[in-house]
mmCIF file as gemmi writes it, N, C-alpha and C atoms, coordinates in Angstrom:
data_model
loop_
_atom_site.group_PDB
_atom_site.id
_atom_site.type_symbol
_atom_site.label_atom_id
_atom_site.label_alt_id
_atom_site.label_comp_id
_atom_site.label_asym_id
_atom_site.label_entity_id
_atom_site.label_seq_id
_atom_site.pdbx_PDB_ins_code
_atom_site.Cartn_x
_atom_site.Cartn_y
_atom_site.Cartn_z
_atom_site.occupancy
_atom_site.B_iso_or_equiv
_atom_site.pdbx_formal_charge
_atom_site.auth_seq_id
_atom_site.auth_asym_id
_atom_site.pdbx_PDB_model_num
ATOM 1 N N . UNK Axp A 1 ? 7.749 257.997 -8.685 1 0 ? 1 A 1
ATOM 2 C CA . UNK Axp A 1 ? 7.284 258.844 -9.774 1 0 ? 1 A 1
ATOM 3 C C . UNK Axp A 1 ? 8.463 259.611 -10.358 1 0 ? 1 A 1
ATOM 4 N N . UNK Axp A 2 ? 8.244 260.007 -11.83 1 0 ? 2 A 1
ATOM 5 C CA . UNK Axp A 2 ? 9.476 260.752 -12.255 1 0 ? 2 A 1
ATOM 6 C C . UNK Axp A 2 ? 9.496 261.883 -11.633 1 0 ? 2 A 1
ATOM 7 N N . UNK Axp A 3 ? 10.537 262.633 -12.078 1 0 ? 3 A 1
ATOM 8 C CA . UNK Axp A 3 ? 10.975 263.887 -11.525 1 0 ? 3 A 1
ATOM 9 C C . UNK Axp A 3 ? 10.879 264.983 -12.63 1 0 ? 3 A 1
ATOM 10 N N . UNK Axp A 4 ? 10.169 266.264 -12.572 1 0 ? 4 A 1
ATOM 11 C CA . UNK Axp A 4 ? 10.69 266.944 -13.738 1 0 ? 4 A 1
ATOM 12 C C . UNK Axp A 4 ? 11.586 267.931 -13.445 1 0 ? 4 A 1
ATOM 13 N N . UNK Axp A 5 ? 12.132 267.796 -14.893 1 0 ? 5 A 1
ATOM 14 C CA . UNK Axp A 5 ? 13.422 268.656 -14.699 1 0 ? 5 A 1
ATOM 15 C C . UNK Axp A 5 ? 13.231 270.615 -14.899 1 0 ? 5 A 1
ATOM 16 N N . UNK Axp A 6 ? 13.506 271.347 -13.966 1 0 ? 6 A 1
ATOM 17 C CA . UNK Axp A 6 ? 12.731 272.552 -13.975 1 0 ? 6 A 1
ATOM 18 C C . UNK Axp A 6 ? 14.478 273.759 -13.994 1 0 ? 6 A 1
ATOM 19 N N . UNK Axp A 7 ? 13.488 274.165 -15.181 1 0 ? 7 A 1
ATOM 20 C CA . UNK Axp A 7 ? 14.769 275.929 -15.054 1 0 ? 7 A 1
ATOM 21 C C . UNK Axp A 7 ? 14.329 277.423 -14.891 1 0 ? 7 A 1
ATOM 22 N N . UNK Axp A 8 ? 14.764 277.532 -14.395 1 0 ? 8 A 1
ATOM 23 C CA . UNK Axp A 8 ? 14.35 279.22 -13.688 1 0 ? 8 A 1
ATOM 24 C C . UNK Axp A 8 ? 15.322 280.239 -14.475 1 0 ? 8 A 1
ATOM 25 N N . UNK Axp A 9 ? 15.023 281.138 -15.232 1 0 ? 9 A 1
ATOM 26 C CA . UNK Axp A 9 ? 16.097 281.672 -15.908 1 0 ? 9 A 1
ATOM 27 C C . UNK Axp A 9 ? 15.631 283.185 -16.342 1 0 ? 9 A 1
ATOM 28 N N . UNK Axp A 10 ? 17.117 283.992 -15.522 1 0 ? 10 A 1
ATOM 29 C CA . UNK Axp A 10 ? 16.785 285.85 -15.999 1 0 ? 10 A 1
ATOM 30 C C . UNK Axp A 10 ? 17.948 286.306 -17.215 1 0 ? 10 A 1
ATOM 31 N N . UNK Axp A 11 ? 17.271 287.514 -17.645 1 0 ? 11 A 1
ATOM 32 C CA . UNK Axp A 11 ? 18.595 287.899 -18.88 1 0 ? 11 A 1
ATOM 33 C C . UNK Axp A 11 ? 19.698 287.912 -17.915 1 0 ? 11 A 1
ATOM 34 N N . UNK Axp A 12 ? 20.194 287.846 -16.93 1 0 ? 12 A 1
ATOM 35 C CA . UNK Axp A 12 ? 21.586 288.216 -16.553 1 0 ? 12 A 1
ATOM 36 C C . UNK Axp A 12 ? 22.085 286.832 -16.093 1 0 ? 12 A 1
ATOM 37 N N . UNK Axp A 13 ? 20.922 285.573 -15.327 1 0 ? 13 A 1
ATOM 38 C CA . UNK Axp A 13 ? 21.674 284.721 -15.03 1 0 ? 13 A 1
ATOM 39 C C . UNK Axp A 13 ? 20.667 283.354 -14.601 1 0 ? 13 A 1
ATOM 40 N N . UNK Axp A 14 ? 21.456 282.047 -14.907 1 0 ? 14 A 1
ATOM 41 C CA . UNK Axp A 14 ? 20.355 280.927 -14.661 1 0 ? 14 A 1
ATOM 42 C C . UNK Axp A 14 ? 20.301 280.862 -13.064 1 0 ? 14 A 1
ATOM 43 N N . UNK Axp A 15 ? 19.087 281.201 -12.684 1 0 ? 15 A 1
ATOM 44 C CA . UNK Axp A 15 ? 18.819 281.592 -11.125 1 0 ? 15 A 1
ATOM 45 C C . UNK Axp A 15 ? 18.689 279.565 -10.591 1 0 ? 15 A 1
ATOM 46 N N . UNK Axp A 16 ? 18.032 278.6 -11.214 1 0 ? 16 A 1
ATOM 47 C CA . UNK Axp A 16 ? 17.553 277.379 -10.607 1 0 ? 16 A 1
ATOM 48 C C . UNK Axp A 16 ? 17.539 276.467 -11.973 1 0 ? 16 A 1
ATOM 49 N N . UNK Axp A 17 ? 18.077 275.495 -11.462 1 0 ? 17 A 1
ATOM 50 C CA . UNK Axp A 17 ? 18.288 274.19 -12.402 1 0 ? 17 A 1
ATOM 51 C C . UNK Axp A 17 ? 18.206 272.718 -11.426 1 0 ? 17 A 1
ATOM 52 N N . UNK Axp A 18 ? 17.235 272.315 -11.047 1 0 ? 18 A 1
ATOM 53 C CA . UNK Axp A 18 ? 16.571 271.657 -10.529 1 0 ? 18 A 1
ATOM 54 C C . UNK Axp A 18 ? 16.287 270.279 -11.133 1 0 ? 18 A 1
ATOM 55 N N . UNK Axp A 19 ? 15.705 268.986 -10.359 1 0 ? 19 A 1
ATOM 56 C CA . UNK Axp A 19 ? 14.863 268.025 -10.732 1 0 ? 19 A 1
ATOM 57 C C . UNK Axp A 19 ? 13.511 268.199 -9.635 1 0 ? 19 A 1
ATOM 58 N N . UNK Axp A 20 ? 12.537 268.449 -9.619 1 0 ? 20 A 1
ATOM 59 C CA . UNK Axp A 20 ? 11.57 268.701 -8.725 1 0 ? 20 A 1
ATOM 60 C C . UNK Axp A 20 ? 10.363 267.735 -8.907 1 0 ? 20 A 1
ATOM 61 N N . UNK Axp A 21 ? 9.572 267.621 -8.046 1 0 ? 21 A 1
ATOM 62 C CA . UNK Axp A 21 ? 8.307 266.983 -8.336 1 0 ? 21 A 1
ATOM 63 C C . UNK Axp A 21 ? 7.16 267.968 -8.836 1 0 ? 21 A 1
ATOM 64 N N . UNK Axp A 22 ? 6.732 269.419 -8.884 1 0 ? 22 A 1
ATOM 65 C CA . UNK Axp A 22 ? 5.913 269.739 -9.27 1 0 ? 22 A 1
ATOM 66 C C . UNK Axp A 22 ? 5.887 271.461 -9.249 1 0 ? 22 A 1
ATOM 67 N N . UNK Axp A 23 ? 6 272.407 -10.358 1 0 ? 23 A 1
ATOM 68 C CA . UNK Axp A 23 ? 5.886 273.76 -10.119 1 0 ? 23 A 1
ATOM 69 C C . UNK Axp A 23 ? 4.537 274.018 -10.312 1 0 ? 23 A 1
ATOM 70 N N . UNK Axp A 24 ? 3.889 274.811 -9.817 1 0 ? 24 A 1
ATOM 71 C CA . UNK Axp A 24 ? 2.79 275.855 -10.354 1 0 ? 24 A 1
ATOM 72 C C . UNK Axp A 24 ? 3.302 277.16 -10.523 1 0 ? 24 A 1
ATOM 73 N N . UNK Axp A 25 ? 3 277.569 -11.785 1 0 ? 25 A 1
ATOM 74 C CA . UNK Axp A 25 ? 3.263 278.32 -12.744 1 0 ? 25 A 1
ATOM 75 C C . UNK Axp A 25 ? 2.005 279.402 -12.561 1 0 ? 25 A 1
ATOM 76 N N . UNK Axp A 26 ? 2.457 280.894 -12.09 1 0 ? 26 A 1
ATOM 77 C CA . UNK Axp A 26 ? 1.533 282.216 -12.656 1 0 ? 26 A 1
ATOM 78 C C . UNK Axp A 26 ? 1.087 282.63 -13.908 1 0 ? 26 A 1
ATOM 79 N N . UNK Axp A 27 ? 0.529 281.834 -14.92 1 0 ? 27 A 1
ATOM 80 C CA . UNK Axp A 27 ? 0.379 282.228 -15.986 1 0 ? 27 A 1
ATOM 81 C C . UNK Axp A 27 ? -0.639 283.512 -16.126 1 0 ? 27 A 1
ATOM 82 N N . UNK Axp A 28 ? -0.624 284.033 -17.803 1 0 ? 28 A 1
ATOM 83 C CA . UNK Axp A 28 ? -1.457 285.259 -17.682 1 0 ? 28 A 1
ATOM 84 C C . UNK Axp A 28 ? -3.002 284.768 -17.568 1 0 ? 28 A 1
ATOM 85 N N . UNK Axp A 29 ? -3.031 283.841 -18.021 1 0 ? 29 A 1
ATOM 86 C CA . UNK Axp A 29 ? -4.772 283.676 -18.05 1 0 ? 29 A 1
ATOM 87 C C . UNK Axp A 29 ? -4.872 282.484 -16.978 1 0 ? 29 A 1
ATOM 88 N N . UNK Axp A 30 ? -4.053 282.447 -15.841 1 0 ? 30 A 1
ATOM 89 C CA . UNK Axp A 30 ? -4.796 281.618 -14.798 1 0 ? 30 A 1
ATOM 90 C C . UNK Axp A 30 ? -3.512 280.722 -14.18 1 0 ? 30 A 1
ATOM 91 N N . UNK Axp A 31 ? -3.089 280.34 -12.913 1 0 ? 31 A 1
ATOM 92 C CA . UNK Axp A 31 ? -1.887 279.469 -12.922 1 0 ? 31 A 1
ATOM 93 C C . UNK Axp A 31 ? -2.002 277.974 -13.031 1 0 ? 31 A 1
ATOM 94 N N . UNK Axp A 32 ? -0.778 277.644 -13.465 1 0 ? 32 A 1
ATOM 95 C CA . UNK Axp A 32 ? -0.692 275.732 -13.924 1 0 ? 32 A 1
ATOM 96 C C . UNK Axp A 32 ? -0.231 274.961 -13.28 1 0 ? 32 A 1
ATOM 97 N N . UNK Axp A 33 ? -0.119 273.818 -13.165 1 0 ? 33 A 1
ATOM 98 C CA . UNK Axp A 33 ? 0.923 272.849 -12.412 1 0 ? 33 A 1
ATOM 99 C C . UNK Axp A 33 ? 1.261 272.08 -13.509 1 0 ? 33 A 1
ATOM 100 N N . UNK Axp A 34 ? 2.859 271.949 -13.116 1 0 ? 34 A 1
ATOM 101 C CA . UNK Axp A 34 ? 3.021 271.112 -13.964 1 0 ? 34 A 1
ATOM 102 C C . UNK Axp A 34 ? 4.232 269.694 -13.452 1 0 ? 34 A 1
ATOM 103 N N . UNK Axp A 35 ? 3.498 268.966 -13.919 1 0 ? 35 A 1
ATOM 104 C CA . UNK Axp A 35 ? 4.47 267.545 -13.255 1 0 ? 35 A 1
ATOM 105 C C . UNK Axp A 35 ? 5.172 266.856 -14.519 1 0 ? 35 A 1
ATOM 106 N N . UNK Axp A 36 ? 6.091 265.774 -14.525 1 0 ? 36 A 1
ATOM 107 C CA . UNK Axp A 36 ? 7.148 265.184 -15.25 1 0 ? 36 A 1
ATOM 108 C C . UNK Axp A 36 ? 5.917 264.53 -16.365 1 0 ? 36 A 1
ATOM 109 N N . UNK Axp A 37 ? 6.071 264.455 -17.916 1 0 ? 37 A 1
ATOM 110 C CA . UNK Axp A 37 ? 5.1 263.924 -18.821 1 0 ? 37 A 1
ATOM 111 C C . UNK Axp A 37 ? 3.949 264.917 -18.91 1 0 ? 37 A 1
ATOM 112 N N . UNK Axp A 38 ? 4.123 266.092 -18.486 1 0 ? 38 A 1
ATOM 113 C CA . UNK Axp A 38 ? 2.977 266.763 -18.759 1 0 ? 38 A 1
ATOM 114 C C . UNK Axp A 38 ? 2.967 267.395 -20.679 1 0 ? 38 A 1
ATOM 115 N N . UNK Axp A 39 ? 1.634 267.314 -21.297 1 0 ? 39 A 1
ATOM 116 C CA . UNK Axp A 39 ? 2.354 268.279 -22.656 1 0 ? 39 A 1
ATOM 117 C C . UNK Axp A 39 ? 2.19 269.222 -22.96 1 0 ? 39 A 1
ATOM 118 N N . UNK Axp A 40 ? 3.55 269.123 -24.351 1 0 ? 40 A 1
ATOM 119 C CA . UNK Axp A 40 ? 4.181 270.535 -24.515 1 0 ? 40 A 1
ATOM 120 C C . UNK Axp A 40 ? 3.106 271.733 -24.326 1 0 ? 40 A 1
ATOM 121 N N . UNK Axp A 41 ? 3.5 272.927 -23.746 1 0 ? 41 A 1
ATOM 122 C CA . UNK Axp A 41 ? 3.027 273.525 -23.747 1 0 ? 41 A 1
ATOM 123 C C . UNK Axp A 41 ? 3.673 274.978 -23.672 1 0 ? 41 A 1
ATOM 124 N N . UNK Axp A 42 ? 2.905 276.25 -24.051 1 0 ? 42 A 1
ATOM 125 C CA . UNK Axp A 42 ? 4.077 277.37 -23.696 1 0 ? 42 A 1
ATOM 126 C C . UNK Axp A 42 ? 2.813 278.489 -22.79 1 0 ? 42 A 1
ATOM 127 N N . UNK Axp A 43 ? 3.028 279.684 -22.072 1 0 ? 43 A 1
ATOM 128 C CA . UNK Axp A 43 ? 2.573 280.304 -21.853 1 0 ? 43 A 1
ATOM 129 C C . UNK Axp A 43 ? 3.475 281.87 -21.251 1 0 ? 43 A 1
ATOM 130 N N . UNK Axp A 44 ? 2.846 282.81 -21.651 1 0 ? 44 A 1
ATOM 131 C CA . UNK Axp A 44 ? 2.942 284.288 -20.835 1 0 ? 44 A 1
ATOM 132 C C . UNK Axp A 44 ? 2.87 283.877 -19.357 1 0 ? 44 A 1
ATOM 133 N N . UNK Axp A 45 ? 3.769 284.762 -18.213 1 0 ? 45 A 1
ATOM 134 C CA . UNK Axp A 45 ? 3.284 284.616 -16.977 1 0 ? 45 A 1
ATOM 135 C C . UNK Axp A 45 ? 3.211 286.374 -16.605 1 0 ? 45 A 1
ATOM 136 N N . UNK Axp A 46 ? 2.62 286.072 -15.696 1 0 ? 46 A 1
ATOM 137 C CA . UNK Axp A 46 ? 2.153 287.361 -15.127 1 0 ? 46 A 1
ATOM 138 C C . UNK Axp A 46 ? 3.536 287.172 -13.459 1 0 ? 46 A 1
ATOM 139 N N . UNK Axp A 47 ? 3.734 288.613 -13.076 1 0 ? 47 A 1
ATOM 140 C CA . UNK Axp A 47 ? 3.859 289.326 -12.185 1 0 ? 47 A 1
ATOM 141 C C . UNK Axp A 47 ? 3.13 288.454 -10.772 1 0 ? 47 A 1
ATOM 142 N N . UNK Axp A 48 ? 3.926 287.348 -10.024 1 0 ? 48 A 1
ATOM 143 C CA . UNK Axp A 48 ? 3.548 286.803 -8.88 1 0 ? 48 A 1
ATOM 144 C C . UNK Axp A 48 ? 4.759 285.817 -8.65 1 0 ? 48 A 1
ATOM 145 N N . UNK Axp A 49 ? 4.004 284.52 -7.721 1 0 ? 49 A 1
ATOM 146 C CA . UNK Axp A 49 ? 4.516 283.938 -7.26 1 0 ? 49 A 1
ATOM 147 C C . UNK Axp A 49 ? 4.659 282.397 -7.583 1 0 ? 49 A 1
ATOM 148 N N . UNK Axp A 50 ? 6.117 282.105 -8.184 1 0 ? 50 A 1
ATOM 149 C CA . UNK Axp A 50 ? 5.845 280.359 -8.687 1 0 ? 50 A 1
ATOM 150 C C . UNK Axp A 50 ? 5.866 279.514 -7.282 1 0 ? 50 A 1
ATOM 151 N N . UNK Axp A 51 ? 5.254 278.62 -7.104 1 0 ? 51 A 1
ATOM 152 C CA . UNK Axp A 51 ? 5.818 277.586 -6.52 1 0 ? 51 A 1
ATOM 153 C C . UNK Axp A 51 ? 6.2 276.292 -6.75 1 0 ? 51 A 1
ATOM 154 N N . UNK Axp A 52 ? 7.339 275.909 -5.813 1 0 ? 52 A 1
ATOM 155 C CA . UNK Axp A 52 ? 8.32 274.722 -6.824 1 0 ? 52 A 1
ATOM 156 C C . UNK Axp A 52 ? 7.865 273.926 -5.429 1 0 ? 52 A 1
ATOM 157 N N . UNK Axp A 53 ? 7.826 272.719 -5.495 1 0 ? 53 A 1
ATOM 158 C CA . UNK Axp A 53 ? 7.683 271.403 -4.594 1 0 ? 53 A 1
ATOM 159 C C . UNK Axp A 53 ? 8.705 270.677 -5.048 1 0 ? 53 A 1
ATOM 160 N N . UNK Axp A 54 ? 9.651 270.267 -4.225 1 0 ? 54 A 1
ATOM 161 C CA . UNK Axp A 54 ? 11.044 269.12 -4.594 1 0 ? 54 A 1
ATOM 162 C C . UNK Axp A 54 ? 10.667 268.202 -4.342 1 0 ? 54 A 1
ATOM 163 N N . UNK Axp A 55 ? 9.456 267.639 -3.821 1 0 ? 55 A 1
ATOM 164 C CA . UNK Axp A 55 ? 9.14 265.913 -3.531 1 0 ? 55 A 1
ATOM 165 C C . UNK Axp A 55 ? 7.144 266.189 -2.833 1 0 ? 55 A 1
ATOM 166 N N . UNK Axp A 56 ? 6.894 265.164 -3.386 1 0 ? 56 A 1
ATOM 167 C CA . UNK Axp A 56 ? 5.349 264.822 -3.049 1 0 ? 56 A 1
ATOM 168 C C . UNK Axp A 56 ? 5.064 265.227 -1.648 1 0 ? 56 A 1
ATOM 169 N N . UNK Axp A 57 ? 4.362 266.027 -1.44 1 0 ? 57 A 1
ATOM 170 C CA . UNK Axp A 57 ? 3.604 266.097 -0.458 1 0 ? 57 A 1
ATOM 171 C C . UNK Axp A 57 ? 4.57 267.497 0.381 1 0 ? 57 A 1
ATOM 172 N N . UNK Axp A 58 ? 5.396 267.789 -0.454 1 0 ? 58 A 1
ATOM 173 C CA . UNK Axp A 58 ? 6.588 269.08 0.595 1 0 ? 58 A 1
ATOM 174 C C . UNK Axp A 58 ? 5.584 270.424 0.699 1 0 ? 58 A 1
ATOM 175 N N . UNK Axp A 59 ? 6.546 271.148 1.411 1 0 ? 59 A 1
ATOM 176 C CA . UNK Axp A 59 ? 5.891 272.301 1.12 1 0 ? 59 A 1
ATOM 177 C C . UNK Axp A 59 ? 6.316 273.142 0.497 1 0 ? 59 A 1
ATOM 178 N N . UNK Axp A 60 ? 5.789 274.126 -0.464 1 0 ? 60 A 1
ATOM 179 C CA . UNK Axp A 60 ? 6.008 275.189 -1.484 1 0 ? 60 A 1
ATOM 180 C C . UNK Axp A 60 ? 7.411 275.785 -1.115 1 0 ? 60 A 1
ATOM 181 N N . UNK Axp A 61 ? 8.148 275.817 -2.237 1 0 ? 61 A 1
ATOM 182 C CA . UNK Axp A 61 ? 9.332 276.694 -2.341 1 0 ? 61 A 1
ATOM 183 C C . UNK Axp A 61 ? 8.652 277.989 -3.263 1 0 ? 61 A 1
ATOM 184 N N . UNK Axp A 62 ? 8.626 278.94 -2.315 1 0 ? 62 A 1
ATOM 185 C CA . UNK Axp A 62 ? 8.318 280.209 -3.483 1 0 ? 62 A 1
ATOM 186 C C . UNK Axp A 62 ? 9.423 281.109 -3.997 1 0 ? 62 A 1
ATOM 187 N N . UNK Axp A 63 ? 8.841 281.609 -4.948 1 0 ? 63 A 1
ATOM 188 C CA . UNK Axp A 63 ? 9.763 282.841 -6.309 1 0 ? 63 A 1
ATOM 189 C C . UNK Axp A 63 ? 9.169 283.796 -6.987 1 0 ? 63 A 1
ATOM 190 N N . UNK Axp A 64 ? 9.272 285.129 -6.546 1 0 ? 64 A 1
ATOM 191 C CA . UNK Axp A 64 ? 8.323 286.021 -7.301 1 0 ? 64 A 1
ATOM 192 C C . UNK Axp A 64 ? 8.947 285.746 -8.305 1 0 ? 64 A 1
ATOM 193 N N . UNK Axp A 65 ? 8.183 285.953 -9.643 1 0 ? 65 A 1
ATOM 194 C CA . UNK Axp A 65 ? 8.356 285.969 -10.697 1 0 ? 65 A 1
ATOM 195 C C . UNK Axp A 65 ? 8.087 287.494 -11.516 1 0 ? 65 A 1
ATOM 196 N N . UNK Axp A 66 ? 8.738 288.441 -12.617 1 0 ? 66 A 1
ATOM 197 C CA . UNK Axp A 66 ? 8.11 289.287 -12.869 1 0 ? 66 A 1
ATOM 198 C C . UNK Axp A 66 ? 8.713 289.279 -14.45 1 0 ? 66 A 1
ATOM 199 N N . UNK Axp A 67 ? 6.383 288.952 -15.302 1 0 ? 67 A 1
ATOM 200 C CA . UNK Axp A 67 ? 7.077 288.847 -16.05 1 0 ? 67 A 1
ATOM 201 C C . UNK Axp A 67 ? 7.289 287.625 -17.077 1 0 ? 67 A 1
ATOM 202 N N . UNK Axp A 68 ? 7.416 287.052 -18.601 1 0 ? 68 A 1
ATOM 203 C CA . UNK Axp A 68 ? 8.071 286.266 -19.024 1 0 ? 68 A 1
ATOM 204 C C . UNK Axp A 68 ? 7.431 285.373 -20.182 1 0 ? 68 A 1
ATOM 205 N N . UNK Axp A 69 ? 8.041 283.756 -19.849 1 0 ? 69 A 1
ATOM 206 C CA . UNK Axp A 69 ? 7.74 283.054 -20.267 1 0 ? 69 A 1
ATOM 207 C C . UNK Axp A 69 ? 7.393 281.717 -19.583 1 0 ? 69 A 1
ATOM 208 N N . UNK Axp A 70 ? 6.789 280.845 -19.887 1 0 ? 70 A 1
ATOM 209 C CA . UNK Axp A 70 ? 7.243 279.236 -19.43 1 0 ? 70 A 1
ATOM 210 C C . UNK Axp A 70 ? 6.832 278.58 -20.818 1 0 ? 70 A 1
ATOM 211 N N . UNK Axp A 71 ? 8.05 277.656 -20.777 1 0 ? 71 A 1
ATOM 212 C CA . UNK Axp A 71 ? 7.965 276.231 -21.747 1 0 ? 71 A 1
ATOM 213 C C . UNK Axp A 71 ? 8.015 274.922 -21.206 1 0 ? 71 A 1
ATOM 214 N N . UNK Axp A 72 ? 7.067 273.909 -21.783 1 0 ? 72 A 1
ATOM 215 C CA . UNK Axp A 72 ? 7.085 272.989 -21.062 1 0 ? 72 A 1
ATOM 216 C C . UNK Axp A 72 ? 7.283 272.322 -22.553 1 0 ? 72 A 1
ATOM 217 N N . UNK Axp A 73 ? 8.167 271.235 -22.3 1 0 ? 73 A 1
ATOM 218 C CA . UNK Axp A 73 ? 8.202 270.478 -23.435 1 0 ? 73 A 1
ATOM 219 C C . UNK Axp A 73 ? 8.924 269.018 -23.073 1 0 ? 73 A 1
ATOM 220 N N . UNK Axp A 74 ? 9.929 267.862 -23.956 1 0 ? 74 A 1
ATOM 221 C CA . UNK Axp A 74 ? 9.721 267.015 -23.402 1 0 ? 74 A 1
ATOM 222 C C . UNK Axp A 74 ? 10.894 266.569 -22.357 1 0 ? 74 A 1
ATOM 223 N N . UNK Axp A 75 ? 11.962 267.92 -22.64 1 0 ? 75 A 1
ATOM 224 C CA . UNK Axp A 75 ? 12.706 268.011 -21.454 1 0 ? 75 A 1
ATOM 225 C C . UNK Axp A 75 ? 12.883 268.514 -20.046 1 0 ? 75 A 1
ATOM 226 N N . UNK Axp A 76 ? 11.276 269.09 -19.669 1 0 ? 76 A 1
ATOM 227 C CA . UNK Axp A 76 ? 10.934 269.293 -18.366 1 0 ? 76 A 1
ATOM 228 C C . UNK Axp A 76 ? 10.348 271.326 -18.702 1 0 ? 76 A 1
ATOM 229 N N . UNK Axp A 77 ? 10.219 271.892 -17.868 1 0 ? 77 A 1
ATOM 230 C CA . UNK Axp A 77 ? 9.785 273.072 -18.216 1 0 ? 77 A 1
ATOM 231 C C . UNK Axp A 77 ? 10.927 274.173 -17.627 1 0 ? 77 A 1
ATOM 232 N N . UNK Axp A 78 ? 10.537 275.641 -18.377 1 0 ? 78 A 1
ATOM 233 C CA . UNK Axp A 78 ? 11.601 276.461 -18.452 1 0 ? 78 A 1
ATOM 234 C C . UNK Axp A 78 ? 11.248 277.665 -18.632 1 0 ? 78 A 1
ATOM 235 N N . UNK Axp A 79 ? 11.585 278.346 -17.084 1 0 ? 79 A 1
ATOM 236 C CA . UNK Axp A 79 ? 10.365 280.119 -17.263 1 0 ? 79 A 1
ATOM 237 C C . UNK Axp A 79 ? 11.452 280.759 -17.619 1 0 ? 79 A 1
ATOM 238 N N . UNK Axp A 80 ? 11.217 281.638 -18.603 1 0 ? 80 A 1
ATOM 239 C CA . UNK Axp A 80 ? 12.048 282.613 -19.155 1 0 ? 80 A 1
ATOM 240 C C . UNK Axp A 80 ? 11.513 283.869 -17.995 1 0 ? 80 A 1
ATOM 241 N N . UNK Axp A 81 ? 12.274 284.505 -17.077 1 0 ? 81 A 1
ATOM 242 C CA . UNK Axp A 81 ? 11.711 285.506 -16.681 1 0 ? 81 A 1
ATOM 243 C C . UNK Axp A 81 ? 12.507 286.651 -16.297 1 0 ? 81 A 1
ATOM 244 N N . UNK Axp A 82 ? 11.725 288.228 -16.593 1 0 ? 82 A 1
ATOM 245 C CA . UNK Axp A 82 ? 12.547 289.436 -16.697 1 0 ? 82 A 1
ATOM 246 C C . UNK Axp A 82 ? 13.232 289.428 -15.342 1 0 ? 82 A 1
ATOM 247 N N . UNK Axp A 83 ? 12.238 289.042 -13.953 1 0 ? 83 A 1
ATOM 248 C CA . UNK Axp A 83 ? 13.019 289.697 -13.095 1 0 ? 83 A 1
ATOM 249 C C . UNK Axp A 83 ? 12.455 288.512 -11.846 1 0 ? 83 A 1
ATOM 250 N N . UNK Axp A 84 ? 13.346 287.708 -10.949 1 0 ? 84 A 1
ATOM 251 C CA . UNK Axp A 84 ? 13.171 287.152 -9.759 1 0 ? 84 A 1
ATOM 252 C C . UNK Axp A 84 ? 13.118 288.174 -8.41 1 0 ? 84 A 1
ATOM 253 N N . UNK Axp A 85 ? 12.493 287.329 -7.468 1 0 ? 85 A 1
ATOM 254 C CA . UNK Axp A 85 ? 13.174 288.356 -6.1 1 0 ? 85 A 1
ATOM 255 C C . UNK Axp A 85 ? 12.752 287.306 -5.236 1 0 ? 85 A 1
């Protein structure tokens, strides 16, 4: 299966630049997953926790998130966010 290509990014610095198999995304109105060919899409995220999977079936890499954006479009997706920890 493809891989999507995923960026993690704060005003001060690109925290993750990745090829992964699958993030779920904290959005404001509910969280997403998103895999390689998914479409474009944009959303607000809320104040929690992303999780990134690097291969089928792994287990969750987590990232508070606080805060932002995500874009998904046809070069993989890309959270704009105020603040990691």
């Amino acid at each position: 299966m493809a891989n999507l290509h995923f960026e993690l990014v704060t005003p001060e610095k690109l925290v993750r630049s990745d090829d992964v198999h699958m993030v779920v995304v904290p959005g404001t109105e509910g969280d997403f997953g998103v895999l390689a060919g998914h479409a474009p899409f944009m959303s607000t995220i809320r104040d929690a926790e992303l999780s990134i999977y690097t291969s089928e079936g792994a287990e969750a890499e987590v990232i508070t998130v606080q805060g932002g954006f995500a874009e998904v479009n046809e070069k993989g997706l890309t959270v704009l966010a105020e603040a990691v920890s």
